[in-house]
C-alpha positions in Angstrom: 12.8 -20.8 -11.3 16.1 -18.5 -11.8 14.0 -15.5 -10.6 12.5 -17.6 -8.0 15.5 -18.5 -6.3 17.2 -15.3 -7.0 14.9 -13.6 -4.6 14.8 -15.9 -2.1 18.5 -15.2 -1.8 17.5 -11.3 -1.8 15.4 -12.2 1.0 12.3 -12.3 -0.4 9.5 -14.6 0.9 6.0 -14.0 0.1 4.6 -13.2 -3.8 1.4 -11.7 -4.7 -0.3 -12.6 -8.3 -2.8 -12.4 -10.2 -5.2 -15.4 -10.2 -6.0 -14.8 -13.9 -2.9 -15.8 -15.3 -0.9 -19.5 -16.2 0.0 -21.2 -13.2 4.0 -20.9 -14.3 3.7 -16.8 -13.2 3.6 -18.1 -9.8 4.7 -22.0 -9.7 8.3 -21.7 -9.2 8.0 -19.2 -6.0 5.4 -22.0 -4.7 8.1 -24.9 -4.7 10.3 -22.9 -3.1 8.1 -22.4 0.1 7.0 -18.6 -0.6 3.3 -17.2 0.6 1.5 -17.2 -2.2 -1.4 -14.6 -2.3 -3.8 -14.0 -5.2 -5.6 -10.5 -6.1 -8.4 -9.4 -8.6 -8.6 -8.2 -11.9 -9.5 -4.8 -13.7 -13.4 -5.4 -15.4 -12.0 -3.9 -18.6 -8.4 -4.5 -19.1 -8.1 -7.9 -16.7 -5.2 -6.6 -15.5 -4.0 -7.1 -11.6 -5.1 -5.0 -8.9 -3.2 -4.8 -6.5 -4.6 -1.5 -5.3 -3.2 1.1 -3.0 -1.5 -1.2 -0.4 2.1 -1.1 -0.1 3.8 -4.8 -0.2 4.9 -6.0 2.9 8.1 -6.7 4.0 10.0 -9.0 1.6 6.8 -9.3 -0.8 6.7 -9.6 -4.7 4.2 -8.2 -6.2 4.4 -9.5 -10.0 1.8 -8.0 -12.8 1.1 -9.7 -15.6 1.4 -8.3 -19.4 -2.8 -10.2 -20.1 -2.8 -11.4 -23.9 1.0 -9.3 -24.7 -0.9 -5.9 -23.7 1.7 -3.7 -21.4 0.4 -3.5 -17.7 -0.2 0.4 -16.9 2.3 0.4 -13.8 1.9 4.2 -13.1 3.5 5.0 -9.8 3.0 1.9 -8.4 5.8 0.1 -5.9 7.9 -2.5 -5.2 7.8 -4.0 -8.2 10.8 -6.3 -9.2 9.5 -7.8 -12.1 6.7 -8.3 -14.4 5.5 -11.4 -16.6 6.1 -9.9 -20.1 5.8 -13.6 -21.7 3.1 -12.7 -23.8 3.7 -9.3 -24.8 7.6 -9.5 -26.8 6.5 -6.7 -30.0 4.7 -4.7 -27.4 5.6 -0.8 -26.5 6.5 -1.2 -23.1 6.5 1.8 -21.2 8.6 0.8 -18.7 12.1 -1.0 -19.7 14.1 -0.6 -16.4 12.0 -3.7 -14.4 13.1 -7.2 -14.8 10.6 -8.9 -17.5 10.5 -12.6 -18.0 9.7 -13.4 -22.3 8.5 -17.1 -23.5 9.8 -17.6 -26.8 7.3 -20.6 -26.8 5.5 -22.3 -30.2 2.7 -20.3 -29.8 4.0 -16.9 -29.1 4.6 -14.0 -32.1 8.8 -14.8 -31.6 9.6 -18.0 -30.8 12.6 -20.5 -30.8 10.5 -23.5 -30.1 10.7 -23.3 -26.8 12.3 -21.5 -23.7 12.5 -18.0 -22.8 14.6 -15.3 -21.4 14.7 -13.0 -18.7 15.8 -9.0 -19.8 17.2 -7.1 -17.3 19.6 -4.3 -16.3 20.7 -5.7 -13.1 24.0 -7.0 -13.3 23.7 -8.9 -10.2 20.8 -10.8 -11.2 22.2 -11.3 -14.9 25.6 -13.0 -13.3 23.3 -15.1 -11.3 20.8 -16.2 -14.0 24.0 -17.1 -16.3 25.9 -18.7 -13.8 23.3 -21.2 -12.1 24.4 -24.5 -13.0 21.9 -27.0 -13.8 19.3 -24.6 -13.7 20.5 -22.7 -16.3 20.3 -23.7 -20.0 21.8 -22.4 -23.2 19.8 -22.4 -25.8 21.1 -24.2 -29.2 22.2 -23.0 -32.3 19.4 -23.9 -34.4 16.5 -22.6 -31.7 18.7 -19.4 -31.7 18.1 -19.1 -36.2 14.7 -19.6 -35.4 14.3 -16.8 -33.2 15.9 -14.8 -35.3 13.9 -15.7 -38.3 10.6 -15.5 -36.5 12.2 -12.0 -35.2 12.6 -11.1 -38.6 9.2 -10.8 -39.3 7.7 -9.5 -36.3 6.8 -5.9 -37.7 4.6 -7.9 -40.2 2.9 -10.2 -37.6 2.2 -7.3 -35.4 0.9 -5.1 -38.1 -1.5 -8.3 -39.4 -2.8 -9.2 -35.6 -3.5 -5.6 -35.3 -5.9 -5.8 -38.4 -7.0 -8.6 -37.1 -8.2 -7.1 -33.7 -10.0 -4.2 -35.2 -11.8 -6.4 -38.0 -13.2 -8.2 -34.8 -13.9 -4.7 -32.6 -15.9 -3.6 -35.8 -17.8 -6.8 -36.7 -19.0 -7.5 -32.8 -19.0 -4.2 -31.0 -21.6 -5.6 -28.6 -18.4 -8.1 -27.1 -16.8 -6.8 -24.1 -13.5 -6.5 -25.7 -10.2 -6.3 -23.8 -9.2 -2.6 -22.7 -5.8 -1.5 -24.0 -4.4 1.1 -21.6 -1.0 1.3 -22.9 -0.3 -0.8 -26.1 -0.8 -4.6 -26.9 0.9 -6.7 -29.8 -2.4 -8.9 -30.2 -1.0 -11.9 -29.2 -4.7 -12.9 -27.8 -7.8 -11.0 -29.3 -10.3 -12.1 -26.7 -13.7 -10.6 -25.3 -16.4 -11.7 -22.8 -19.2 -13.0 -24.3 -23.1 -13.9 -23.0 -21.9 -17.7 -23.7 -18.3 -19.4 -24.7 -20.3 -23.0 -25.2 -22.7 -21.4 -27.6 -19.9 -20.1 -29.9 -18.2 -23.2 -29.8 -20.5 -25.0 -30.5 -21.6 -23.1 -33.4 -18.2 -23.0 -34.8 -16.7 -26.3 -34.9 -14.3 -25.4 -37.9 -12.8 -22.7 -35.5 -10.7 -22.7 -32.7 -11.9 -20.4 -29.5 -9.7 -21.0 -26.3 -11.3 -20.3 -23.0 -8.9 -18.6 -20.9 -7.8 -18.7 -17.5 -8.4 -22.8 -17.4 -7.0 -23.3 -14.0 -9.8 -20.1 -12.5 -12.6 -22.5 -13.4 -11.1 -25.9 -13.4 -8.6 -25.8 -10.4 -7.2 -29.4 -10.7 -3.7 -27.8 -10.3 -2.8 -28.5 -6.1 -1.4 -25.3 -6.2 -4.7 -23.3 -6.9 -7.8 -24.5 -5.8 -10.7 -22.3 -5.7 -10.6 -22.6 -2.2 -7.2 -21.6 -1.7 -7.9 -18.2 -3.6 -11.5 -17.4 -1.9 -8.8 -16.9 1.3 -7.5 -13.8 -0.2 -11.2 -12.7 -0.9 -13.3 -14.0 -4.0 -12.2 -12.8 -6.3 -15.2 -11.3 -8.2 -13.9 -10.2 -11.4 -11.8 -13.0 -12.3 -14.5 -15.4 -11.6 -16.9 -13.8 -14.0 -14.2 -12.9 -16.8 -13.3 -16.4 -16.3 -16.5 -18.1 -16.9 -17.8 -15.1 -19.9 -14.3 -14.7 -22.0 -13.5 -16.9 -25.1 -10.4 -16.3 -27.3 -10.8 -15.7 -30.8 -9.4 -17.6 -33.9 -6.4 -14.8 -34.8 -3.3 -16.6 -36.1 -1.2 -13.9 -38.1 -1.7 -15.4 -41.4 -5.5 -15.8 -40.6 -7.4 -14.5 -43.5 -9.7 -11.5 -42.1 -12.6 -12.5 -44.5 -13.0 -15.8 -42.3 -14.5 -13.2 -39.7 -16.8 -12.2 -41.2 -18.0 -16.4 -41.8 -18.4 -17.0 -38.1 -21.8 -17.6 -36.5 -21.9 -15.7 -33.0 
């Protein structure tokens, strides 16, 4: 909402996404009245593509760091910012554009909750720490925990990293997630012939079916029809309904791999 509202004030007014992503990359700028346009994803790396266009006139265009690997920005323009909530551990290549962090539950560093925008801009750091009720100072004891969970991020991202070659090795015939740059792990998934089938032969497991909202669009701010007006989307629509998430917690013991019936 902070980086929402700061670009409004910039002048900013229209935001293009990709549609395979969480709803919060692009809720905020839809409260606060901005156009709202959704693009495709890379076959390999699910990465947005935005393509050789050149952003319009006051237009975000805001890629997306899929399952903590770093989006390959090349030469591209006008970007102002990039959802990095999933990829905290990762070698970005690029460390001079805004990134937004969660420090979530479920991410590799967490506090509990919250997370926090990096940035060299001073203009947008006085603004983000002077914002009044929209600004919140995280507490003492969600500060130890980041930087106890912190601590030991050099061993999660060397274990997830195991992790994600054991699977690569053991199913080779999965269409695994390209890495173009460098990816902490957080989300070791592939596109499979059938999610259901996996689940359902591995109840003991947990497989998560990313992007939810792509093939269940019971959020107002993204039904299917609303996206098929920036084209259909192709790519997302068939990673969405092939990809599954694999069990890969950091203290997951590989062997377990190796038990599951695909």
């Amino acid at each position: 909402a902070v980086l929402a509202r700061w670009f409004r004030i910039c002048g900013f007014r229209k935001v293009r996404v990709p549609a395979f992503t969480w709803v919060s990359t692009y809720a905020p700028f839809a409260w606060l009245g901005y156009d709202v346009k959704f693009v495709d994803i890379h076959p390999l790396d699910w990465m947005a593509e935005f393509g050789d266009s050149i952003p319009e006139t006051h237009e975000l265009v805001v890629p997306v760091d899929t399952f903590g690997s770093d989006y390959p920005l090349g030469d591209m323009r006008g970007v102002k910012w990039i959802d990095s909530a999933q990829s905290l551990g990762t070698k970005w290549k690029d460390t001079d554009t805004t990134r937004v962090i969660s420090l979530s539950a479920s991410k590799l560093v967490t506090s509990g909750e919250g997370g926090a925008i990096l940035t060299n801009d001073s203009s947008l750091a006085d603004f983000a720490t002077n914002t009044g009720q929209w600004f919140s100072r995280m507490p003492e004891m969600s500060a130890a925990l980041a930087l106890a969970s912190l601590s030991i991020l050099p061993y999660v991202l060397e274990k997830k990293g195991r992790i994600r070659e054991e699977y690569k090795r053991r199913f080779p015939e999965f269409g695994w997630q390209a890495i173009p740059n460098d990816t902490n792990g957080y989300v070791v998934a592939a596109t499979v012939p059938s999610p259901k089938d996996i689940k359902k032969d591995n109840p003991d497991s947990e497989f998560k079916h990313y992007y939810q909202n792509m093939l269940f669009p019971d959020d107002i701010l993204m039904p299917l029809e609303r996206a098929a007006q920036n084209g259909n989307l192709p790519v997302t629509r068939k990673v969405s309904r092939a990809i599954v998430a694999f069990p890969s917690w950091p203290d997951m013991d590989i062997a377990k791999i190796r038990e599951l019936r695909v």
